[in-house]
Structures are given as structure tokens and as C-alpha cells.
C-alpha positions as CSV (number, residue, x, y, z in Angstrom):
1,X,5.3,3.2,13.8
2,X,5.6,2.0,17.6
3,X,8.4,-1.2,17.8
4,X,6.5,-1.9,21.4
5,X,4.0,-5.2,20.5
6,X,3.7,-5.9,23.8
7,X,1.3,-3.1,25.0
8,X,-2.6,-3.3,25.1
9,X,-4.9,-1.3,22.8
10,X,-6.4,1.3,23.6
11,X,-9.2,3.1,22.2
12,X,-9.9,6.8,21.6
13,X,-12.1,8.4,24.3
14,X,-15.4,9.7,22.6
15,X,-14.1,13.0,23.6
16,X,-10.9,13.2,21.4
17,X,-13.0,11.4,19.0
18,X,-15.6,14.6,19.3
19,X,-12.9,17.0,18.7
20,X,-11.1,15.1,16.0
21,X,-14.2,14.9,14.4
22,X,-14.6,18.6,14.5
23,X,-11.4,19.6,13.8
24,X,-11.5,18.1,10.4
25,X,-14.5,19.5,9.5
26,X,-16.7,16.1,9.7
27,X,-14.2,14.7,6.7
28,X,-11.9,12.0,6.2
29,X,-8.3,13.2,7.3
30,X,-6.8,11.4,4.1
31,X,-9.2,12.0,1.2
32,X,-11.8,14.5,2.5
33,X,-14.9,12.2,2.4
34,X,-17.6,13.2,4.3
35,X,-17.6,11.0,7.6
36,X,-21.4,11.2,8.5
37,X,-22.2,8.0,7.4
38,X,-19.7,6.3,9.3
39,X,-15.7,6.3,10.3
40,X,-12.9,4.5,12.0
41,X,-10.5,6.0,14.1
42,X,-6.9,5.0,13.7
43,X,-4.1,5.8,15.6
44,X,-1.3,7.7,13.1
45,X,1.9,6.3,14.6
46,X,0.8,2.7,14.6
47,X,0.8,2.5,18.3
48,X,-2.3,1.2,19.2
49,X,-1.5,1.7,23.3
50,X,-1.0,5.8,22.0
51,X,-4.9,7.1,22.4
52,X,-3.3,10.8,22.6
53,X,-5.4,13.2,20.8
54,X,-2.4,13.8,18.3
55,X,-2.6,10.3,17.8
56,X,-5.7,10.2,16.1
57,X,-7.2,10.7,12.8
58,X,-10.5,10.1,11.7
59,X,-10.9,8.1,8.3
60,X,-13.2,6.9,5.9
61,X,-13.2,2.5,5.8
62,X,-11.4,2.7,2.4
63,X,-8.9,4.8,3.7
64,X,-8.8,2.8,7.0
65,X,-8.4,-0.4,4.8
66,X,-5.5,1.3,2.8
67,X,-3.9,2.6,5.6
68,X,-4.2,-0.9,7.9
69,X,-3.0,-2.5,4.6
70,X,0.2,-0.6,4.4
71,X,1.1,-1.4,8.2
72,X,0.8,-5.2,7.5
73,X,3.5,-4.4,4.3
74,X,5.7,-2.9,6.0
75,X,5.1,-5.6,8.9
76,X,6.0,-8.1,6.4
77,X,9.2,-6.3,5.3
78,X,10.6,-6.2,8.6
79,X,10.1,-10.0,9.4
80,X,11.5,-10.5,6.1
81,X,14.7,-8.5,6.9
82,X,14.7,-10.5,10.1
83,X,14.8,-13.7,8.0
84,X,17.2,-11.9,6.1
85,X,20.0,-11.6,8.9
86,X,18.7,-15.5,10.2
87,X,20.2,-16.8,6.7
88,X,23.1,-14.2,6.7
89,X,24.3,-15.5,10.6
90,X,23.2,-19.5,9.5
91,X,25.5,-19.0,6.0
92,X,28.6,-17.6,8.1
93,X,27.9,-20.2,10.7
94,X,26.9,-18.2,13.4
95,X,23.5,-20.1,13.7
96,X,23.4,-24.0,13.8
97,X,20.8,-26.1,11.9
98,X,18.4,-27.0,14.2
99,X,18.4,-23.4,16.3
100,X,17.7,-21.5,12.5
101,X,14.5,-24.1,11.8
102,X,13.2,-22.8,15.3
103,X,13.8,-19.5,14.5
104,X,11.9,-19.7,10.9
105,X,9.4,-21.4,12.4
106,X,8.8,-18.9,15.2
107,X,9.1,-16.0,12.4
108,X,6.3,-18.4,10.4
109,X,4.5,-18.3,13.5
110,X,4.4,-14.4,13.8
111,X,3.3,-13.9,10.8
112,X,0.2,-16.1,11.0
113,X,-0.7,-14.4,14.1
114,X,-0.3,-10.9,13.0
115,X,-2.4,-12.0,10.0
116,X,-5.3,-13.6,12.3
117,X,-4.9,-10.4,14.2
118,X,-5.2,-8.0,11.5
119,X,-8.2,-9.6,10.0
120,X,-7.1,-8.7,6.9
121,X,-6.2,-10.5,3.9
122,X,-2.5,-10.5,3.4
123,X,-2.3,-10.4,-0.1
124,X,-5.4,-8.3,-1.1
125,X,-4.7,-4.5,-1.3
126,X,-8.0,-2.5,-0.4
127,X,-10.2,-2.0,-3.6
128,X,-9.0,1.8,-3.7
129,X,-5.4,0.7,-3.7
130,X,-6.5,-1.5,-6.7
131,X,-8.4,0.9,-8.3
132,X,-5.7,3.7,-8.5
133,X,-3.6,0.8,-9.3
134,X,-5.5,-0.4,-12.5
135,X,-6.1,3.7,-13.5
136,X,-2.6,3.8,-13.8
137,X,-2.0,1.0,-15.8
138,X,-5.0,1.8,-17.7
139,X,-3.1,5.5,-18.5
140,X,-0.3,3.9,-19.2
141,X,-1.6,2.0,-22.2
142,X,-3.8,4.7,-23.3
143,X,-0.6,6.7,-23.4
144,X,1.8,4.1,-25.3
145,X,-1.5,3.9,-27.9
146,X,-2.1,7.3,-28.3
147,X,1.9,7.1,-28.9
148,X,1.6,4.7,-31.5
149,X,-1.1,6.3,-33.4
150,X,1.4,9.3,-34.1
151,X,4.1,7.2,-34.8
152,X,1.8,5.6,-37.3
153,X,0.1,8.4,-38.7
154,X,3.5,10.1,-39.1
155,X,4.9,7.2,-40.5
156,X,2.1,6.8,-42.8
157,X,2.4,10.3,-43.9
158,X,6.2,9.8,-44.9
159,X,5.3,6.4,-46.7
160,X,2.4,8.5,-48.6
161,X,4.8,11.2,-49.5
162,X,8.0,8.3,-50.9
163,X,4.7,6.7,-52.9
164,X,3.9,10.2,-54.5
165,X,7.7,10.9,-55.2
166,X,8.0,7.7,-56.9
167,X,4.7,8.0,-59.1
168,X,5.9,11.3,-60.2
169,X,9.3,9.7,-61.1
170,X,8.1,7.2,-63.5
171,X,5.7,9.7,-65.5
């Protein structure tokens, strides 16, 4: 992903677009969707100022979603590592009071914009991401039942057996 913030978006011509579209055979380039009833085009390295043809692939919106949801993660990492080395410099003294609240607040300040910017919700993964999220959860516990059930049975099976042994004992 691009570090440059500073340079102005620019979209794919309708010619690479063309190609692109071609090229992957009228399909989503992550899951294989079929685009025809509609697509974004997103630029791979995160470089929005980057419309080269390599740049581009052509996605469904839940992909899209997934993909722009990602970038704002790891968006959020790196201003949290840059709050990171704030505190680090402010707890060896490097950084005096009133210069580190300036330099949260400006970091508070990014982070607003870049949500405003990225119009999407912070906190919300895409309903895909959730969906894959809850299957595997949903696995999980079907596993850990199915788990218990032969734990159970087996269990049951030795209790069945110790009752037989001790009937036959007492006859």
C-alpha cells in the first residue's frame, strides 16, 4: 500500500477498465462473481493516484467492501503504532506534556477524517466478512458437539459395560 496521502485520485480510464474487464473473464478478480450486474474498480496497491492498468482489479461490492475494510484496519494499526512511539518518546521524556496532547489530538484528528473519507463504518466488517466470520464459529461448535457426543456415547458405553459387570457379580 502507497505511504504518499498527499496525491489526488485518479480514476481508471474506461479503456483499462475494458480490458480488465475482459481479462478476467467478466468475473470478480477475488471471488469469481459474475460482474454484469455491476462492479467497482479498485486500485490493488492502495494508491489511489496509481490508475496503471496493473493497478487495477475489477470486483464485486462485497469484495470491494472487504477489501476497502481491510485498508482502514490496517490504517488504524499504523496510527496506532504512531501513538505507540508518541507514549514511548512522552514516557522517556522526549516529548513534553502539552506538545504530546497536540500530537494525540492531531492523530484523533486523522482518524476522523480518514473515516469521513472512507465512508465507511469503522467498526463494521462487510456482511461477507461477518458471514465467513459467524460460519466459522458456527463449525467450531458443531465440531466441539459432535466431540462431545462421542465422548458421551463412549463414556456411556463404558458406564453400561461396569453396570453389566457388577449385575453379573452379585448373581
Amino acid at each position: 500500500m502507497s505511504k504518499n496521502k498527499d496525491t489526488e485520485r485518479k480514476n481508471f480510464s474506461i479503456d483499462v477498465i475494458n480490458d480488465v474487464f475482459r481479462e478476467q473473464g467478466y468475473c470478480c478478480g477475488k471471488c469469481g462473481k459474475s460482474l454484469m450486474y455491476g462492479f467497482e474498480a479498485h486500485h490493488k496497491d492502495g494508491d489511489c493516484s496509481n490508475d496503471a492498468k496493473e493497478n487495477c482489479v475489477l470486483l464485486c461490492g462485497g469484495c470491494h467492501d472487504a477489501e476497502l475494510w481491510k485498508t482502514i484496519q490496517d490504517k488504524k494499526k499504523a496510527i496506532i503504532s504512531q501513538i505507540d512511539v508518541l507514549i514511548e518518546k512522552a514516557s522517556r521524556g522526549e516529548l513534553a506534556g502539552a506538545l504530546f496532547d497536540k500530537a494525540l489530538d492531531a492523530i484523533k484528528l486523522k482518524l476522523s477524517l480518514e473515516a469521513q473519507v472512507s465512508n465507511i463504518g469503522l467498526l463494521e466488517p462487510p456482511a461477507e466478512v461477518k458471514l465467513e466470520s459467524y460460519q466459522m464459529v458456527m463449525e467450531h461448535g458443531l465440531r466441539k458437539y459432535e466431540e462431545g457426543v462421542k465422548d458421551g456415547l463412549l463414556k456411556g458405553l463404558d458406564l453400561g459395560s461396569i453396570m453389566n459387570a457388577k449385575e453379573k457379580s452379585k448373581k
